[in-house]
PyMOL Python script that loads the backbone (N, CA, C, O; Angstrom):
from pymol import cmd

cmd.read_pdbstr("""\
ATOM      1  N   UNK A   1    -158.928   1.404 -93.801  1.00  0.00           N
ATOM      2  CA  UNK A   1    -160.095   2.282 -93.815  1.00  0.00           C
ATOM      3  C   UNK A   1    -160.183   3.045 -92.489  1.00  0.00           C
ATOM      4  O   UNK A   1    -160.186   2.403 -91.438  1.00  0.00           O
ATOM      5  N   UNK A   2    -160.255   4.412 -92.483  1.00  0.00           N
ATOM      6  CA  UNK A   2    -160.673   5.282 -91.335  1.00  0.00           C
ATOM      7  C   UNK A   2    -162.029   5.007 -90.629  1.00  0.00           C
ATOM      8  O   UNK A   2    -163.120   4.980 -91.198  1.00  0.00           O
ATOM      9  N   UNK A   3    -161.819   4.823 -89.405  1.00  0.00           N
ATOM     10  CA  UNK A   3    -162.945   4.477 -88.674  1.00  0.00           C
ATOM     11  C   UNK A   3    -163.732   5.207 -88.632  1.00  0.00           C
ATOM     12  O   UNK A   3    -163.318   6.268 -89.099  1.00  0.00           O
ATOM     13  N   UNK A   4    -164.757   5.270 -88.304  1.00  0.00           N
ATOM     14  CA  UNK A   4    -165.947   6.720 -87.890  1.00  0.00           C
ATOM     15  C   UNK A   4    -165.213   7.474 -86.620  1.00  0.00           C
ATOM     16  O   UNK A   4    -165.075   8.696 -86.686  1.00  0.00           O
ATOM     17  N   UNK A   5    -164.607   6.550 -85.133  1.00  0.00           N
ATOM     18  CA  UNK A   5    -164.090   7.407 -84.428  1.00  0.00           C
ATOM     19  C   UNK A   5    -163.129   8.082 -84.955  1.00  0.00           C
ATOM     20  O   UNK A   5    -163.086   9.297 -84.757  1.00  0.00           O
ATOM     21  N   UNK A   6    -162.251   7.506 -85.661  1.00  0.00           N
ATOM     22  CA  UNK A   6    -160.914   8.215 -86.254  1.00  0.00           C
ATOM     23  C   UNK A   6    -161.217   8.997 -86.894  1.00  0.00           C
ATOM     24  O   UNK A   6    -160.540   9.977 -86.583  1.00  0.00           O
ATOM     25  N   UNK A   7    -162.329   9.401 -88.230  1.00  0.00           N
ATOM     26  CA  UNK A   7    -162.483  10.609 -88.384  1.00  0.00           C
ATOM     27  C   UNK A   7    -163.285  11.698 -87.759  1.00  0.00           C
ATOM     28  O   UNK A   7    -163.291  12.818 -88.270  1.00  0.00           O
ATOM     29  N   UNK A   8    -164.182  11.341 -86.332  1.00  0.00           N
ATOM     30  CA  UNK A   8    -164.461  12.184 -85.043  1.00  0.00           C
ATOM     31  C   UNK A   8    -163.646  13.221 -84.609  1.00  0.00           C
ATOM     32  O   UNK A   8    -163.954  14.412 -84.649  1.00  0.00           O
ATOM     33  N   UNK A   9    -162.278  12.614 -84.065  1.00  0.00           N
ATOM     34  CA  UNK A   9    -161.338  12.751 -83.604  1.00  0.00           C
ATOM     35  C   UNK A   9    -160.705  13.896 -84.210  1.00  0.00           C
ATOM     36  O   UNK A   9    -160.506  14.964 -83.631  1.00  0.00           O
ATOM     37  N   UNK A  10    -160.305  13.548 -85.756  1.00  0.00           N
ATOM     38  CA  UNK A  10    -160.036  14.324 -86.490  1.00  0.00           C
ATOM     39  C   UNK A  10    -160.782  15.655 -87.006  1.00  0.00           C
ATOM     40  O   UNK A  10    -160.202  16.682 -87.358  1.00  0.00           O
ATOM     41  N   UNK A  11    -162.699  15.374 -86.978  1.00  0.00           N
ATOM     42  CA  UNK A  11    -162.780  16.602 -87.297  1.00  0.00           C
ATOM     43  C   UNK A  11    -162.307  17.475 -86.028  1.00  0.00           C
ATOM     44  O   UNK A  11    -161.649  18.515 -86.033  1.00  0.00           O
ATOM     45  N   UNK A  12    -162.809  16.785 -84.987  1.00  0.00           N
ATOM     46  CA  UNK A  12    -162.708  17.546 -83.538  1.00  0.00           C
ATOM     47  C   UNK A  12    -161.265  18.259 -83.539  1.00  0.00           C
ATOM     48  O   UNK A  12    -161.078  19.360 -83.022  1.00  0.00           O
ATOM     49  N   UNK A  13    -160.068  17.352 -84.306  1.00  0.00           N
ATOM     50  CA  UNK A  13    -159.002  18.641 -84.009  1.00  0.00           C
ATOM     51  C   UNK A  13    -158.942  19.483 -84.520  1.00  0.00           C
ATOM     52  O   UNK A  13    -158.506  20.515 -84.012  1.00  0.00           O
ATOM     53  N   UNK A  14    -159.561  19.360 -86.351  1.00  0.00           N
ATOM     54  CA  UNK A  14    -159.737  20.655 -87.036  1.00  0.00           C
ATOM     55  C   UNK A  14    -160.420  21.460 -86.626  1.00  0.00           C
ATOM     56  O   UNK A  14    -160.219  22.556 -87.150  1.00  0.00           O
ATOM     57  N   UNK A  15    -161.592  21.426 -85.492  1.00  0.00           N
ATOM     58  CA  UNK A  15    -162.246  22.225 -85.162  1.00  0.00           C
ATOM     59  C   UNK A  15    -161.571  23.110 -83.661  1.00  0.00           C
ATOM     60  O   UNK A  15    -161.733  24.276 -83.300  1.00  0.00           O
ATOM     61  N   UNK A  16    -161.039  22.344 -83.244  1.00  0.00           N
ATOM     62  CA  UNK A  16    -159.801  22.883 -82.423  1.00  0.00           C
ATOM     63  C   UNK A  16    -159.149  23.291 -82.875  1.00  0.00           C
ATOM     64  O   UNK A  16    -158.599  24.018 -82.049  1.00  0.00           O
ATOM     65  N   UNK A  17    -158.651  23.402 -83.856  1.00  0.00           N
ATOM     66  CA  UNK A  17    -157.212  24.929 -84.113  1.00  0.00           C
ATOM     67  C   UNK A  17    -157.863  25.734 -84.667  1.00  0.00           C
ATOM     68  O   UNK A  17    -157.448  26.893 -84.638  1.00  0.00           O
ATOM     69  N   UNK A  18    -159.284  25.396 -85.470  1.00  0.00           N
ATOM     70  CA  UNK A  18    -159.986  27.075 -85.938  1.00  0.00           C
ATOM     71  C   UNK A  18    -160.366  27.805 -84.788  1.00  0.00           C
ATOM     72  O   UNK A  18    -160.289  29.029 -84.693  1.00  0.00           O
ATOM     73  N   UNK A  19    -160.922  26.762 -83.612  1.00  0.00           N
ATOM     74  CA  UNK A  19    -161.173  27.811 -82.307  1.00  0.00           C
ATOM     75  C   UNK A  19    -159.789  28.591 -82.223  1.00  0.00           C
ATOM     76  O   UNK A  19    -159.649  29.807 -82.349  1.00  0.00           O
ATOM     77  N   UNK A  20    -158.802  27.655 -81.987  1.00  0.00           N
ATOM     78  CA  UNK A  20    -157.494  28.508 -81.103  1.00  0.00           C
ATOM     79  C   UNK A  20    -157.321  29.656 -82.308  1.00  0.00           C
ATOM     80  O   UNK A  20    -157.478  30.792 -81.860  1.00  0.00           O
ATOM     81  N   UNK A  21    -157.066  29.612 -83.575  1.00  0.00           N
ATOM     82  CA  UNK A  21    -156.834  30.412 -84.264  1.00  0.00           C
ATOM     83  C   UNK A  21    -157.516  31.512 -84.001  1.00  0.00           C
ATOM     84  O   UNK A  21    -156.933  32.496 -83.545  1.00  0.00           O
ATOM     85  N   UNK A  22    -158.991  31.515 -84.274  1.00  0.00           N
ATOM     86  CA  UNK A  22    -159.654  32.892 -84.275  1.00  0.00           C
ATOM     87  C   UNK A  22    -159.373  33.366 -82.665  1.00  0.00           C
ATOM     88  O   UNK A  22    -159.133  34.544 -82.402  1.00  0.00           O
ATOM     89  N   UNK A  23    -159.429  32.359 -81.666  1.00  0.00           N
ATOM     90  CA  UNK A  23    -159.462  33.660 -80.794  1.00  0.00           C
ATOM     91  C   UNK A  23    -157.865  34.005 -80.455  1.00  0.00           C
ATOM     92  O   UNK A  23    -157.642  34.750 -79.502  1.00  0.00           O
ATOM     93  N   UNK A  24    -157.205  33.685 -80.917  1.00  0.00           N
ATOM     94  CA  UNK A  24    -155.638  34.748 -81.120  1.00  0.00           C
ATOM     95  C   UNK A  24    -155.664  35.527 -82.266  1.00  0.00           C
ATOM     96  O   UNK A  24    -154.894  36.486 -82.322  1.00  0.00           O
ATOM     97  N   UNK A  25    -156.235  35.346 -82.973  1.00  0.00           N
ATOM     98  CA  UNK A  25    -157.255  36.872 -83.693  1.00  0.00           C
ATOM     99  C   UNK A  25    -157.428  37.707 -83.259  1.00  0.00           C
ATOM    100  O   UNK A  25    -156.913  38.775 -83.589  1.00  0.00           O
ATOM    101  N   UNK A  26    -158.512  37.483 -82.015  1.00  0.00           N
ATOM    102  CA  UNK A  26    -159.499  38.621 -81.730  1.00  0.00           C
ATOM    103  C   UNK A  26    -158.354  39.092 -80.624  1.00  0.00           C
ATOM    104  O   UNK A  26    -158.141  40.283 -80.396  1.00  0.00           O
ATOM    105  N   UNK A  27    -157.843  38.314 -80.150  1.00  0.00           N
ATOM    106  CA  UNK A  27    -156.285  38.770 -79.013  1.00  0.00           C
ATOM    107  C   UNK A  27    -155.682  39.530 -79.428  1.00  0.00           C
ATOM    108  O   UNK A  27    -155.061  40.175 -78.584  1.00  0.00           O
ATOM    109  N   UNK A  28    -155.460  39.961 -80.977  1.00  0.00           N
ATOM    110  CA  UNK A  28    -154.412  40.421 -81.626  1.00  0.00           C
ATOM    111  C   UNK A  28    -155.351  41.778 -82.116  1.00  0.00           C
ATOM    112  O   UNK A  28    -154.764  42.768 -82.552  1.00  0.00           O
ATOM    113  N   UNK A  29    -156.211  41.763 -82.057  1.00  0.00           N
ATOM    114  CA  UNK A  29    -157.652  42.795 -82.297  1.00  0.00           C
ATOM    115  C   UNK A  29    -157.739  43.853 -81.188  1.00  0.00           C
ATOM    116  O   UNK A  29    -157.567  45.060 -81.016  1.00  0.00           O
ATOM    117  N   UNK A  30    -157.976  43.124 -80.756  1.00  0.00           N
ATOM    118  CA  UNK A  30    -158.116  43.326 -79.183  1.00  0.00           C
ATOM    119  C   UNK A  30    -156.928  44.285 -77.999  1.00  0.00           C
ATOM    120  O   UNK A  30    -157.137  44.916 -76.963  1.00  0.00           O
ATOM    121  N   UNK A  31    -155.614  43.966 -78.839  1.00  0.00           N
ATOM    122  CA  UNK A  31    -154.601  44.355 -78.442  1.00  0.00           C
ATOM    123  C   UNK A  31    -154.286  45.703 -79.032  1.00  0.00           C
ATOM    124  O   UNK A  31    -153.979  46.787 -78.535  1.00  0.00           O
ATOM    125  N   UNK A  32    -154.432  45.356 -80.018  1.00  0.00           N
ATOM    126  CA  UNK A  32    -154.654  46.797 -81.207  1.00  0.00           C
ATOM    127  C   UNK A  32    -155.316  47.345 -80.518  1.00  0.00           C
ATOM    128  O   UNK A  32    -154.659  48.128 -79.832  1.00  0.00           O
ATOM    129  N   UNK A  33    -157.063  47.373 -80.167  1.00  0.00           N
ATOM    130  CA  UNK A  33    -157.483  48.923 -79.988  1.00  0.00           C
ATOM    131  C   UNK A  33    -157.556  49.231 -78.484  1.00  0.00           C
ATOM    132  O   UNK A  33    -158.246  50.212 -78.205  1.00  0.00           O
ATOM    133  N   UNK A  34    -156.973  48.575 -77.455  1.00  0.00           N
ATOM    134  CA  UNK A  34    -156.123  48.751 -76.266  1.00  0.00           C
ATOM    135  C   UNK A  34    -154.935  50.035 -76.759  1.00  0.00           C
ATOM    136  O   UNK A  34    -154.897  51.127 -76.193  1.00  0.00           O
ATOM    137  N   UNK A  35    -154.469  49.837 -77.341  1.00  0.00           N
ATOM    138  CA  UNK A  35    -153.124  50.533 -77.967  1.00  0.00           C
ATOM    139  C   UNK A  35    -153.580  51.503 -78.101  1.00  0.00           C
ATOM    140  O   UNK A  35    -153.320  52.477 -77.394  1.00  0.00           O
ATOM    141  N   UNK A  36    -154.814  51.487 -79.554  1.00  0.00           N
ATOM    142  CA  UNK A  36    -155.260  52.730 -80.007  1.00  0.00           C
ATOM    143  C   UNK A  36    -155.920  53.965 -78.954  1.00  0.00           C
ATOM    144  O   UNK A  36    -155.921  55.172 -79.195  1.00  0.00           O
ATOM    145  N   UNK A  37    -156.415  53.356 -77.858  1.00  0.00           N
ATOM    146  CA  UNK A  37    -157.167  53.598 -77.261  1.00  0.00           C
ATOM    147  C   UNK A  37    -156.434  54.728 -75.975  1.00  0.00           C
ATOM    148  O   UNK A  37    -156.819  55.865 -75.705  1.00  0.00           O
ATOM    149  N   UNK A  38    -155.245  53.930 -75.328  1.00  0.00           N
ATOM    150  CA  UNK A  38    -154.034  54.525 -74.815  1.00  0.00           C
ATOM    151  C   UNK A  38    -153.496  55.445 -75.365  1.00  0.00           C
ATOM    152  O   UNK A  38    -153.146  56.421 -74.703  1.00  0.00           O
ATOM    153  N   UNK A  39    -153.261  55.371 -76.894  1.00  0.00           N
ATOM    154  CA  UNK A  39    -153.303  56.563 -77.859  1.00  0.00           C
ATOM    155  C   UNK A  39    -153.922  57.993 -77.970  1.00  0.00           C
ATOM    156  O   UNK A  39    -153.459  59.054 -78.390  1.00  0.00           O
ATOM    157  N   UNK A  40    -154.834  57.732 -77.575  1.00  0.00           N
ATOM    158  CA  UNK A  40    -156.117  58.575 -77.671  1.00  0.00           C
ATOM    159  C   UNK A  40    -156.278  58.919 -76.465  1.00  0.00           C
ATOM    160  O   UNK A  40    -156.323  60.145 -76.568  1.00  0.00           O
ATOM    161  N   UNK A  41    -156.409  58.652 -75.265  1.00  0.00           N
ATOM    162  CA  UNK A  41    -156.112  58.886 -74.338  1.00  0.00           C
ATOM    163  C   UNK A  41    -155.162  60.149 -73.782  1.00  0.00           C
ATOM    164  O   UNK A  41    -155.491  61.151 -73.147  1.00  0.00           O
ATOM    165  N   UNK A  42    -153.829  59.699 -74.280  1.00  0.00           N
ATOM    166  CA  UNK A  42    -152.894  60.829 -74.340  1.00  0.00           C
ATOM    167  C   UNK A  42    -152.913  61.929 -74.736  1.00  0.00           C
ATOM    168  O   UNK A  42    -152.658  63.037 -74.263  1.00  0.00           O
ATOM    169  N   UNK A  43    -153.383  61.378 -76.058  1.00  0.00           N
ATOM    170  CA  UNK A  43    -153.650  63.061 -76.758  1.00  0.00           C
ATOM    171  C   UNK A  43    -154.361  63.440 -76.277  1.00  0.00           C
ATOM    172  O   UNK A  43    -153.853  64.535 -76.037  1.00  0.00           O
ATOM    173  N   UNK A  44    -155.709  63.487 -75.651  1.00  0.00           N
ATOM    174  CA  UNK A  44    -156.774  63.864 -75.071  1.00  0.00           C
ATOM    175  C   UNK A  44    -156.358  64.959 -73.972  1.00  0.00           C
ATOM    176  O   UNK A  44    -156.432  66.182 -73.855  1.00  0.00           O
ATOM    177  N   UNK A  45    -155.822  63.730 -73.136  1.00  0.00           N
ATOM    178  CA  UNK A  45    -155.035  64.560 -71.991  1.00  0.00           C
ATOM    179  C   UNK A  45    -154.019  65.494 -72.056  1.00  0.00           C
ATOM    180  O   UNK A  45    -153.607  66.049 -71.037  1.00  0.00           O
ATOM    181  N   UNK A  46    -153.495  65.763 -73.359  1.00  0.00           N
ATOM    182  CA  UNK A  46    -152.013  66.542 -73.066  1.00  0.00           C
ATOM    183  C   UNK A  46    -152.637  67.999 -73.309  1.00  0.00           C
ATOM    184  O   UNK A  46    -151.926  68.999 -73.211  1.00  0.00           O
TER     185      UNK A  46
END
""", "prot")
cmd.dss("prot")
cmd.show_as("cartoon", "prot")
cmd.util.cbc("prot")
cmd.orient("prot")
């Protein structure tokens, strides 16, 4: 039988890789409209 800590533990890691996940999301978001933005930029300027 799973202990109460043992399934603590466990939610706590599932809740640790949805953190890490989303914010290499928003990294990947984030990176995008950096890009877009440099984009726009250029054209602006040329």
């Amino acid at each position: 039988m799973i202990s109460e800590k043992e399934n603590r533990i466990r939610e706590l890691e599932q809740a640790l890789r949805e953190s890490i996940r989303l914010t290499a999301e928003r990294e990947v978001y984030a990176s995008g409209r950096e890009e877009a933005s440099r984009q726009i930029e250029q054209q602006v300027c040329l």
